[in-house]
C-alpha angles and dihedrals in degrees: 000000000000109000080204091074096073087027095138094347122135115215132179132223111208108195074037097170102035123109101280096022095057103044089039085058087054090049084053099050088051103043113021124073088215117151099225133004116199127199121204123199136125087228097107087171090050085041090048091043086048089049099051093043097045118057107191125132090210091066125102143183129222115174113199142095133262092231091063100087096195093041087060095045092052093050086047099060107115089007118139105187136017137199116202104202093147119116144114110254110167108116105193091049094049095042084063091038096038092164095057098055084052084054100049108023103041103009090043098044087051089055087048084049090052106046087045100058082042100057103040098257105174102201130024129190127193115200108212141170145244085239085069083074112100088325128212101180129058088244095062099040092045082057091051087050088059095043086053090042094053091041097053088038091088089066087076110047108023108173099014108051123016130201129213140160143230120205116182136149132246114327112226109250101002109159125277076010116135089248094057098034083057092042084054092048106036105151087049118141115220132010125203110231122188099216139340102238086048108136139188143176117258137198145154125250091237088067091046093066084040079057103048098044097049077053098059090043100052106022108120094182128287096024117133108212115210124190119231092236140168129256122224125188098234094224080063092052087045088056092052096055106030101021087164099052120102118244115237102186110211108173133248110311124224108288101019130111134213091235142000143239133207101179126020132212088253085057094047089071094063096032140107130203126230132180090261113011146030113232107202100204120217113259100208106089097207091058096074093015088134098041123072102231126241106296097199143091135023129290121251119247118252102258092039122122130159103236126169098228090048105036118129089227127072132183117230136222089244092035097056095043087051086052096041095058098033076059102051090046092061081053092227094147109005090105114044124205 
């Protein structure tokens, strides 16, 4: 993308020190020519330990929660773009805790809503999930409250702050995620695995910050933004990291599906196809009634989704430990915050 776009520009990372905020913030600081790049988390030890780690003058913290609606407000002041990456996503932990998951992920993304279009934001990205489709955790459906929240979210501010969305698998190595619990315990004996035809999107973190800046360059407000990326069987990625490990099948936990979707059929019909990338348009009208949509790509074919165990592309053995370690030696996601 055009490194003019974020030229002296300040942006702020809400969810600042977690596993794709805080590495995104370090992709910024080395290839963007912003002016200020503010990270937002109620973390104060993962924003220390940043601090310490990361020596720029353009970097800035901001303690406080999302779902503190005048603290935002006050960190948003001057901001120009902002990137909401906070959420809870654990799903076994708010499937226990339901009510927590309301008050950050949809309570708190209506407050960041709120104090965008208040104080001017021009540009604002949610980072969501492949969980968010058809959704049988809370997880999941608290993610598809915040999709329909940014996207409507035009309808309140046309011309002056604009809302658009970012939907993408598993990251390789995020942290608490499978790859990195199996990279940590690598002469383990033996793995659970829930079933054998089990299958998930994959992709490199790398791909995650391609995704989000072609985002911010093309989002005309209300657009979701999906990665063409490749499917893996987990017992195969348990084979890759941990080739030695036995296998205890124990069947599919509360909350979680056999396989995952990130467009639906539903979605095909108001869709386009890039080389990269699907871009699901909104279908209210009014909600980008000021902005010219996106004029590129081809449309979907009625029948077409983008589901895991059918996908045209698979990730490899080979493919996903070449991406693992190219990964850890950027040191992407080596040190957590």
């Amino acid at each position: 993308m055009s490194r003019d776009l974020l030229k002296n520009k300040t942006i702020l990372v809400t969810g600042g020190t977690g596993s794709f905020g805080s590495s995104f913030v370090k992709y910024l600081l080395k290839n963007s020519g912003a002016k200020k790049i503010i990270v937002f988390s109620r973390d104060e030890l993962k924003q220390s330990r940043m601090e310490s780690e990361v020596n720029d003058k353009r970097l800035r913290f901001f303690i406080g929660d999302i779902r503190e609606s005048d603290r935002l407000k006050r960190a948003f002041n001057g901001v120009d773009i902002v990137i909401h990456a906070a959420a809870l996503k654990q799903v076994p932990t708010l499937e226990y805790n339901p009510f927590e998951a309301v008050k950050t992920n949809i309570l708190g993304s209506q407050n960041v809503i709120d104090a965008a279009i208040d104080q001017g934001v021009k540009k604002i990205l949610l980072i969501s999930t492949d969980k968010a489709v058809q959704p049988i955790n809370l997880y999941g459906a608290s993610k598809l409250c915040a999709e329909k929240l940014f996207i409507n979210g035009n309808a309140y501010a046309p011309r002056k702050s604009i809302f658009s969305t970012v939907r993408y698998g598993n990251v390789l190595g995020s942290r608490g995620s499978v790859v990195e619990t199996l990279l940590n315990n690598k002469n383990i004996e033996k793995v659970q695995i829930t079933d054998l035809n089990m299958t998930r999107f994959w992709l490199a973190l790398e791909q995650s910050f391609e995704l989000v800046m072609f985002a911010l360059e093309n989002m005309k407000g209300g657009e979701i933004f999906v990665p063409k990326i490749p499917s893996m069987k987990l017992v195969d990625l348990f084979d890759a990291i941990v080739p030695g490990a036995k296998k205890e099948i124990i069947g599919i936990r509360p909350g979680e599906k056999l396989h995952e979707i990130l467009l639906t059929q539903e979605e095909a019909r108001h869709a386009v196809e890039l080389n990269k990338y699907f871009v699901i348009l909104p279908q209210n009208k009014q909600i980008n009634f000021f902005a010219e949509p996106i004029k590129m790509g081809d449309k979907l074919s009625h029948n077409f989704s983008f589901n895991s165990d059918t996908n045209k592309v698979w990730l490899t053995k080979n493919e996903l430990n070449k991406l693992i370690q190219k990964q850890y030696e950027h040191k992407n996601i080596s040190k957590g915050y």
